[in-house]
N, C-alpha and C positions, 0 to 999 in steps of 0.2 A: 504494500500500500504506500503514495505518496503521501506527502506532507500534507494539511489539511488547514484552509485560512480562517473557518469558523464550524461553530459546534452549533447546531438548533435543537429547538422546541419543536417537536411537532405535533403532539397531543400529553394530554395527564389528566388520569382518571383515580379514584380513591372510593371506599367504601365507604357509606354512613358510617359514624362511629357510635360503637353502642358502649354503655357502661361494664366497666372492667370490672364486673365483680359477680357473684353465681346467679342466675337471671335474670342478667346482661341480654340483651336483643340477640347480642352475638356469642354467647357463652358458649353453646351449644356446636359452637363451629370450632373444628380445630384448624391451629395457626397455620398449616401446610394450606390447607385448601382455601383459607380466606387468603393467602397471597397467592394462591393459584388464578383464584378467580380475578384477581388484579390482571396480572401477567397474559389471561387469556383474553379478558377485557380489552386490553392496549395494545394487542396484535391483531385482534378481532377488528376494531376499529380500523386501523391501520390497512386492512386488504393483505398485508404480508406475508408470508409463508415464515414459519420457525427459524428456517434453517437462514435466510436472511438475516438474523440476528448474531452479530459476534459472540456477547457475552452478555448476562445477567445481573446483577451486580446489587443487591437488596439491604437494605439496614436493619437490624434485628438486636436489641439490647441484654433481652435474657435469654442467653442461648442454652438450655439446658432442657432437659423433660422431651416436651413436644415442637419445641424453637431449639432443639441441638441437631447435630452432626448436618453441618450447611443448612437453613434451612432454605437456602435458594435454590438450592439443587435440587429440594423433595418439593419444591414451588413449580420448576419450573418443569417436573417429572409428571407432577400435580397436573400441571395444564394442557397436559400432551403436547408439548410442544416436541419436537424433533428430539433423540438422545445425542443428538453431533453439538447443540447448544449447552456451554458452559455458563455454569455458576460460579457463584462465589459470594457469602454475608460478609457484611461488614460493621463494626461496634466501632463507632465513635460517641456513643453514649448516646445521646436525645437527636444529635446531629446526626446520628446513621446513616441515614437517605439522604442527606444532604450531600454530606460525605461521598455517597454514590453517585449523586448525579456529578458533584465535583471531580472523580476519580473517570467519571464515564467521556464527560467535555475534556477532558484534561487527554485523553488517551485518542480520542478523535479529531482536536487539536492536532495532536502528535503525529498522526498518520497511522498510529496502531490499531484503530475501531472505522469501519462505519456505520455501521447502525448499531446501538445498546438499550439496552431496557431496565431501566433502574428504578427503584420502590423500596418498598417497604413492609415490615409489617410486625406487630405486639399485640398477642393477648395477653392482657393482665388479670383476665379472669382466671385463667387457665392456667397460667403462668406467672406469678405475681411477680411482683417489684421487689429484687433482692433477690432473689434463687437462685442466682447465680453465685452471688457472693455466700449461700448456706450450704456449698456442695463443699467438701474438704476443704476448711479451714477458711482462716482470714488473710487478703489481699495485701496486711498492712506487716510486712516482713520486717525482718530486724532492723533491714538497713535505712526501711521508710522510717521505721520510730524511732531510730536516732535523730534522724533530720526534724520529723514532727512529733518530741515526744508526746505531747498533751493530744493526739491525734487532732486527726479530721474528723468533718462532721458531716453529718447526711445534710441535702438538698435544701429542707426546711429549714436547719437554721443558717445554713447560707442565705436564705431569703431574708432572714430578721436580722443578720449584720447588713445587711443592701439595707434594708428599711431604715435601721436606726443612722446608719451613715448617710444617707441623702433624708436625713428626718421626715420621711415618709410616713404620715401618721394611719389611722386607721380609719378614719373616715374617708382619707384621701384612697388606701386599697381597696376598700370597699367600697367606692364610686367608678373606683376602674371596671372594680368588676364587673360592677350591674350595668357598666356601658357595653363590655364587650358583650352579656348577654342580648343586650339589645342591640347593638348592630349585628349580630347573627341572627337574629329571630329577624329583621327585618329584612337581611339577605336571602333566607330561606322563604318570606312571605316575597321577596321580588320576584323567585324562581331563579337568584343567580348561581345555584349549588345546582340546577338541570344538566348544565353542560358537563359538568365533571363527574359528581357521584353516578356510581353505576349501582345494580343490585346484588344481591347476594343472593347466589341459588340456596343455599342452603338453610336462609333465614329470608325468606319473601316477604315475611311484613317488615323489615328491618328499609324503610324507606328513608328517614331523616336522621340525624343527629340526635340520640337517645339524651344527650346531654345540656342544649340549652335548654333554658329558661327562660321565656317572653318578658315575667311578671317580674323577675329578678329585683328588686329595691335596694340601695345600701341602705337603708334603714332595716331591711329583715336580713339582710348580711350582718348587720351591727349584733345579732344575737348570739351570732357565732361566737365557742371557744377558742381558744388558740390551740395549736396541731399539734404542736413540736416541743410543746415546753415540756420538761422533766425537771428535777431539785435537782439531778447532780449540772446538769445543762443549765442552769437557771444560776449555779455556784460557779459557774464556770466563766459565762458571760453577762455579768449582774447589769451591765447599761442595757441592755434587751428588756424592752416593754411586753414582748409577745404578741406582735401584730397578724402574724401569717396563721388565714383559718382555711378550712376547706370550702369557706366559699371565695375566698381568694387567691386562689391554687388551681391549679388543673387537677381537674379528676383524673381518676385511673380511668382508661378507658382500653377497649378494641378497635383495632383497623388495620387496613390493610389500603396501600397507593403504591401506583405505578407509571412511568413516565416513558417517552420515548426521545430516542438523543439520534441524531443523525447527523453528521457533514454536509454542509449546504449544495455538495457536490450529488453526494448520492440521492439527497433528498428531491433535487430535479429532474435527476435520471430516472425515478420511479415516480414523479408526476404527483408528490408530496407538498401540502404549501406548509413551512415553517409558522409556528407563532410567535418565535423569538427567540432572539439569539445570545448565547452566554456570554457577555460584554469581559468578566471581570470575579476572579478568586484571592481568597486567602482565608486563612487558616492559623489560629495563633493559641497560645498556652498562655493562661494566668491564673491567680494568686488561687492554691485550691482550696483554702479557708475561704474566701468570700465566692470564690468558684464558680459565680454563672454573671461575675461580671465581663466575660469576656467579648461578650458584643460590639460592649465600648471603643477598645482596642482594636477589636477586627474590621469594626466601620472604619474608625481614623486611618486602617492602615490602606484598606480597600481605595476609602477617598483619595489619598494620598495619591497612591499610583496611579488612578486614573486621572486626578484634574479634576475631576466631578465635586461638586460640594454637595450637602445636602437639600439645597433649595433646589439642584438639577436632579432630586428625585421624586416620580409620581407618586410613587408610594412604597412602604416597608413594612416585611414582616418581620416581628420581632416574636419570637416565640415566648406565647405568655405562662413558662412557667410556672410563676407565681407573680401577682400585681407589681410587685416591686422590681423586678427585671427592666422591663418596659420601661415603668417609670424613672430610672435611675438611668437607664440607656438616653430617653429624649433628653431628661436635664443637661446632661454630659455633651449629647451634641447637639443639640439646637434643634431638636426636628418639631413637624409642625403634628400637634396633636390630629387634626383629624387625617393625617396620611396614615396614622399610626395602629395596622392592625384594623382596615377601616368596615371589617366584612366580618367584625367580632377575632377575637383569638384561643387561644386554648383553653383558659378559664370558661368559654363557652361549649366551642369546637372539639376540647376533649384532645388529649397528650398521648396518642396510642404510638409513644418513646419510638422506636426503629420506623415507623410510618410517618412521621411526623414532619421531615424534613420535603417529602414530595406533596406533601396535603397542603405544606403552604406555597411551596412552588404554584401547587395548581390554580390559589386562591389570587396569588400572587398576579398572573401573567390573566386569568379571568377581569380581574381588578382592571389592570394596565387596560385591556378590550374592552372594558365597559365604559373607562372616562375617556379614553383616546390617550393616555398615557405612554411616556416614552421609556421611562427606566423606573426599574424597581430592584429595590434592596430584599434581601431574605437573609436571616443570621440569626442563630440560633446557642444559645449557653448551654454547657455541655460539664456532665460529671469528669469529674477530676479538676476544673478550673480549664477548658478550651472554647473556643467557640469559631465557627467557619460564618465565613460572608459571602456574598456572592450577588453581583449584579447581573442584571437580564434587560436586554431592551426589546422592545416589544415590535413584529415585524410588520 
């Protein structure tokens, strides 16, 4: 293959997401086949035959149980597709799929790919959050506890160090949140979720987002507990108010997306119109105590190299973790609240971890189509302290 001068969009499609917990819309489905049905989805659409497809390339966070041994391989085994098609998962944590479509552009770029199919996909019903880390032992080796004796900390109170350091109080998360549910419920009352969500055979009433909430109020978020706090956590970091609840959080959820990547070369030889083309990457590590601030830095660095500022962008997704991500991300760079997230975000839309990076992709360049928008940011915080960015301009 020769060298290749751009990477496109050509379609992305993603399942409803249902709640991540035992009668969940999607419980009942296992992880293979709800990313199968993605994969068959976005080849389907496509007109393509299998075997056209270089490589597969899926994001998946708990790989263990029913999401172990590849599970892109038993995805794409799953969807009949041709057995001459390779896989391969990949864990960058929440960023997964992001990751993949980053790895996929990046290798068609290169001249190593021309057409790839990259997704995603977590049940957390099935599979919970942590099972990976409860199989033989703990990840945090001698040589890590030297460096961090006092350890690290899970997710949540990552989010309540962001809160108290950008003094993000509680009525302010909990006004985030009851927005994001309502610009989702009013995305989904426009029909702007038609184009992308597809069905799930295997769950036929599983038609919308199990997870928003129209009626959402921070005032009935204000009754929520705090998530995360415990006495020896609470001894540990005494300026922590305890702001982060579960209605300020992303839920556990199920899903499954899938994207289609191609060369702008091949994509005309097969009579494909592109939706947009991958502008701009990176990819950065930071502090993994406060650990999902890394948006911050992957925007400044993204901006950097390209010249672009923030005001030359239509819109961005920021993956809404938890309220204070977001929020601590726009402070930091200047961005304009209603760009931000503007079709609801994960506190609505539901965090189904390894899917997650293609489901905002899809919302993303949707987005971009419906204002007439030129560029869009996507960038996601990511366990251990990473987070990747990545712009797209819309064709």
């Amino acid at each position: 293959m020769s060298a290749r001068s751009e990477a496109v969009l050509i379609d992305v499609v993603r399942t409803p997401v249902g709640r991540g917990k035992p009668g969940g819309m999607l419980s009942g489905v296992h992880p293979v086949d709800l990313a199968a049905g993605a994969l068959a989805a976005i080849l389907d659409r496509s007109g393509l035959e299998s075997r056209q497809i270089d490589d597969v390339l899926l994001g998946c966070v708990s790989q263990v149980g029913e999401q172990s041994s590849n599970i892109a391989r038993q995805a794409v085994l799953a969807a009949g597709f041709d057995e001459s098609v390779p896989a391969a998962t990949i864990d960058r944590q929440c960023g997964s799929s992001q990751q993949a479509v980053h790895s996929a552009a990046q290798g068609i770029i290169s001249g190593a790919y021309d057409a790839v199919i990259v997704g995603g996909v977590e049940s957390m019903s099935r599979v919970p959050l942590g099972s990976s880390a409860s199989v033989a032992g703990s990840p945090m080796s001698p040589r890590l506890r030297a460096r961090y004796p006092e350890g690290l900390v899970n997710q949540g109170v990552s989010a309540e160090l962001i809160a108290a350091h950008w003094r993000l109080d509680r009525e302010t998360l909990d006004a985030y949140a009851a927005e994001s549910h309502r610009r989702a419920a009013a995305a989904w009352d426009e029909g702007f979720f038609d184009r992308t969500v597809i069905g799930v055979d295997e769950a036929p009433d599983a038609a919308t987002d199990e997870t928003v909430r129209a009626g959402t109020t921070a005032s009935a978020l204000a009754g929520l507990s705090a998530a995360f706090r415990t006495d020896a956590l609470a001894e540990r970091f005494p300026e922590l108010d305890w702001r982060i609840t579960p209605g300020n959080s992303s839920p556990l959820t199920d899903g499954a997306s899938a994207a289609l990547l191609m060369s702008a070369e091949r994509a005309e030889e097969l009579g494909l119109a592109p939706r947009a083309r991958f502008h701009s990457f990176t990819v950065v590590g930071d502090d993994p105590l406060m650990m999902l601030t890394g948006p911050i830095p992957a925007t400044r660095r993204i901006l950097d190299r390209t010249g672009l500022s923030i005001d030359d962008l239509d819109a961005y997704e920021v993956n809404e973790a938890f309220a204070s991500v977001p929020l601590a991300w726009a402070a930091e760079v200047g961005a304009d609240a209603a760009k931000l997230n503007p079709r609801g975000g994960a506190i609505a839309l539901g965090h189904a971890l390894g899917s997650s990076g293609t489901r905002l992709l899809g919302t993303l360049v949707d987005h971009l189509d419906a204002v007439g928008g030129r560029y869009g940011l996507q960038t996601m915080c990511e366990g251990g302290g990473m987070a990747n960015a990545l712009i797209v301009e819309r064709l």
